[in-house]
C-alpha positions in Angstrom: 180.8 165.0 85.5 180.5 165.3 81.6 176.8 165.9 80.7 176.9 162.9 78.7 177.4 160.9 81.9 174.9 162.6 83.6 172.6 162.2 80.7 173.5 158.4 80.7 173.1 158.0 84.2 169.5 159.4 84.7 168.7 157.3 82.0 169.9 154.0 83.7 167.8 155.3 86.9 164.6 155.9 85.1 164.7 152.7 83.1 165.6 150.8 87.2 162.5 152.2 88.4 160.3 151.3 85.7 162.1 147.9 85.9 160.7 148.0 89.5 157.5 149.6 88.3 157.2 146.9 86.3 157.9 144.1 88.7 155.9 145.5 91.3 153.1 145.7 89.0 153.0 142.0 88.4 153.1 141.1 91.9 150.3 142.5 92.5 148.5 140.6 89.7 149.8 137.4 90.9 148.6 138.1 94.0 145.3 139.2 92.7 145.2 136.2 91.0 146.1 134.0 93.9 143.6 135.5 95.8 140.3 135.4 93.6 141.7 131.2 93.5 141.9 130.7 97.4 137.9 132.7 97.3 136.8 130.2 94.5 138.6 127.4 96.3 137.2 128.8 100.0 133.0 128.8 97.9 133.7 125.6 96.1 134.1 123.8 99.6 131.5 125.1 101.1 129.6 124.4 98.6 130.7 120.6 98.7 130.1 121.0 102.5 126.3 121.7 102.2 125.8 119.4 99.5 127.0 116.7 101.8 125.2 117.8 104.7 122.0 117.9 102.5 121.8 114.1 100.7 118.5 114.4 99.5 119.9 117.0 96.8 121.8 114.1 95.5 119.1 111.9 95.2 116.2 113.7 93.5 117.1 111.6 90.3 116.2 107.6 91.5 113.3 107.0 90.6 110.6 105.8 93.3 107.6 105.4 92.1 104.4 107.3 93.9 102.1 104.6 94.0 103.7 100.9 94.7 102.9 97.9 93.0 100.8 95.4 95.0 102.4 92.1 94.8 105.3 90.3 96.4 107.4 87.8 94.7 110.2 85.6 96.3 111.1 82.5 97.8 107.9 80.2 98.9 109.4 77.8 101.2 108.8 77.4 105.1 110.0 80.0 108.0 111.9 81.7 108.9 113.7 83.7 106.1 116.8 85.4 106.0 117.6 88.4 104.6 118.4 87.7 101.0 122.2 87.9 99.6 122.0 89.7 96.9 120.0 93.0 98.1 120.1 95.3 94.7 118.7 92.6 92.9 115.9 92.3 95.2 115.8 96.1 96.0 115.5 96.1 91.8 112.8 93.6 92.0 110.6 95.4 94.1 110.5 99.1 91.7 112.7 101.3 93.9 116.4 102.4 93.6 119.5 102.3 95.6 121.0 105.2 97.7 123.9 106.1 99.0 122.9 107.7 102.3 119.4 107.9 103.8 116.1 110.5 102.4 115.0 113.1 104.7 111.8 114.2 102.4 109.5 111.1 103.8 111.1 109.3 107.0 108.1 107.8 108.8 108.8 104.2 110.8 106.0 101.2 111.1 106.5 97.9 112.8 106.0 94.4 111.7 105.3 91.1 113.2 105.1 88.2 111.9 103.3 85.2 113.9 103.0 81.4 112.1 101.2 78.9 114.1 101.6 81.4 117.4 105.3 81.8 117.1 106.9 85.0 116.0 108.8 84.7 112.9 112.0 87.1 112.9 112.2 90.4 110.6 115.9 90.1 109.6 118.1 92.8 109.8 119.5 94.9 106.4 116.4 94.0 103.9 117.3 96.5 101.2 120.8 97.4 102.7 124.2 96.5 100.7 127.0 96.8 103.3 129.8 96.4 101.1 127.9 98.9 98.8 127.3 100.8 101.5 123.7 101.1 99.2 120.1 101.0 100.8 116.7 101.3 100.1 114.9 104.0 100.9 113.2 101.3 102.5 114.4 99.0 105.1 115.3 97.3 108.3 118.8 97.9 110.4 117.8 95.4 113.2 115.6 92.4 114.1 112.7 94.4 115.7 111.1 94.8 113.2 110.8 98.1 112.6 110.6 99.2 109.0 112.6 102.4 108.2 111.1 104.7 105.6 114.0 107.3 104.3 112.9 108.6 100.9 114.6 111.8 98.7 110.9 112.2 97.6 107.7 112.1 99.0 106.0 108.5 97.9 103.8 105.9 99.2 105.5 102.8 100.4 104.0 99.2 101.0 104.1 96.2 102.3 104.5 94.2 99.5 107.9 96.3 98.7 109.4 95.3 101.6 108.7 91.9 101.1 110.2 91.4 97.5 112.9 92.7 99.3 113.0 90.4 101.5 112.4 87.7 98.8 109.3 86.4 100.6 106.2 85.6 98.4 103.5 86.9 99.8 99.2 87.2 99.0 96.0 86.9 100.3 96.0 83.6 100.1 99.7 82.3 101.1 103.2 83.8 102.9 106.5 81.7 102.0 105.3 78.5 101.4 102.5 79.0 104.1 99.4 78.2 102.4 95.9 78.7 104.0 93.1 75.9 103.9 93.1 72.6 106.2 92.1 74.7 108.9 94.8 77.3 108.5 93.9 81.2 107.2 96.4 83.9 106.9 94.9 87.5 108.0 96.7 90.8 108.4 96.0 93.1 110.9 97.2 97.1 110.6 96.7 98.4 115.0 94.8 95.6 115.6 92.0 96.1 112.8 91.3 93.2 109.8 92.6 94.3 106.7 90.3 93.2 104.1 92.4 92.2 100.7 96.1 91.2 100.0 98.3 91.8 102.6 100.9 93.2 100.0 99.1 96.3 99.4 98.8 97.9 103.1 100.7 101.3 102.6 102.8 101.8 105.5 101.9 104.8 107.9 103.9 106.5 110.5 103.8 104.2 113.6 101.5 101.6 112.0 100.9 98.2 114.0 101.2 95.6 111.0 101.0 92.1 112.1 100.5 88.8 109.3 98.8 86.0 111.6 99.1 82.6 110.0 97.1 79.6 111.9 94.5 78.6 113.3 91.2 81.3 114.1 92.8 80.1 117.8 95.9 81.7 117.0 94.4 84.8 115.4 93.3 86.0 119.3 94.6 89.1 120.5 96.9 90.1 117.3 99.3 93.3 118.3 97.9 96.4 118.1 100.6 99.1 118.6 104.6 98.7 119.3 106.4 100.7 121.6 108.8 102.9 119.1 112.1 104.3 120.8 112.3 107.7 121.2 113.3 109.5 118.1 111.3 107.0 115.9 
């Protein structure tokens, strides 16, 4: 073979292998590449994951005040009362914020009762929850038992008085709804069974508390409740 064949030849095969060289060489970056997105995609997910499974994160910002304001505003007509329709407004109303899943921080339960003229009056079910929101209070109620749910992102006192602007229910010392005392008829709140002395609205709520609002006659005040059964897990 002439040498300028030869010569032509080996230069055709090196400039092949540094073609491969050269394609070989950016596989390997795009694979490089392709694997340092899958590990950021792989952290970003789990990331997501434990955000999720820790809501309270996510909630840090609402503001809740630490110390509660002692009045309830609302309707003041005659029992019983149903939760109202509008439950941000009245969440709004009474200082706190809505959330979309439950706190972890403070989750204590208490348990109401309310008794006019010695008949119990019923605690509706979802004060302070929007279903089509799917929005709630960190206060609230899911059923009629009465039991008040305390789910807070932060760690806060909670009252009575709360809950009832949420419920839209005025409520005092000296009246609940359009329940007035006099002619006979006092209003007196009881926390396990014990008078509490002063406006109803202010009783902070307590883990397992026993809050009962009498309204009637000192007849009817007998033998308030002084402790509720909770469920397990409550």
């Amino acid at each position: 073979m002439p040498s300028g064949s030869r010569k032509a030849g080996a230069a055709a095969a090196r400039k092949a292998v540094e073609r491969a060289r050269a394609q070989e060489s950016r596989r390997r970056r795009l694979f490089a590449g392709g694997m340092i997105g899958l590990v950021a995609l792989i952290v970003l997910s789990f990331a997501l994951v434990l955000d999720f499974r820790q809501p309270d994160r996510g909630m840090a910002s609402p503001a809740i005040p630490a110390s509660p304001a002692t009045t309830a505003d609302g309707r003041a007509d005659q029992p019983p009362w149903a939760a109202p329709a509008d439950a941000i407004a009245q969440v709004n109303a009474a200082g706190l914020p809505m959330l979309g899943a439950e706190g972890t921080t403070e989750h204590i339960h208490a348990h109401l009762d309310v008794i006019v003229n010695g008949q119990p009056v019923v605690v509706p079910a979802g004060i302070g929850i929007d279903e089509a929101a799917q929005q709630l209070s960190p206060l609230h109620t899911h059923d009629t038992t009465g039991v008040l749910h305390v789910e807070s992102p932060v760690k806060a006192d909670f009252n009575l008085g709360q809950l009832f602007t949420e419920w839209q229910v005025s409520l005092s010392a000296d009246h609940i709804g359009g329940l007035k005392v006099g002619d006979g008829k006092a209003l007196q709140a009881y926390v396990n069974g014990k008078p509490y002395q002063g406006d109803p609205a202010g009783i902070i709520l307590h883990a397992h508390d026993e809050i009962a609002l009498v309204y009637g006659t000192s007849a009817q005040q007998a033998n308030p409740p002084s402790s509720y059964a909770f469920p397990a897990g409550l």
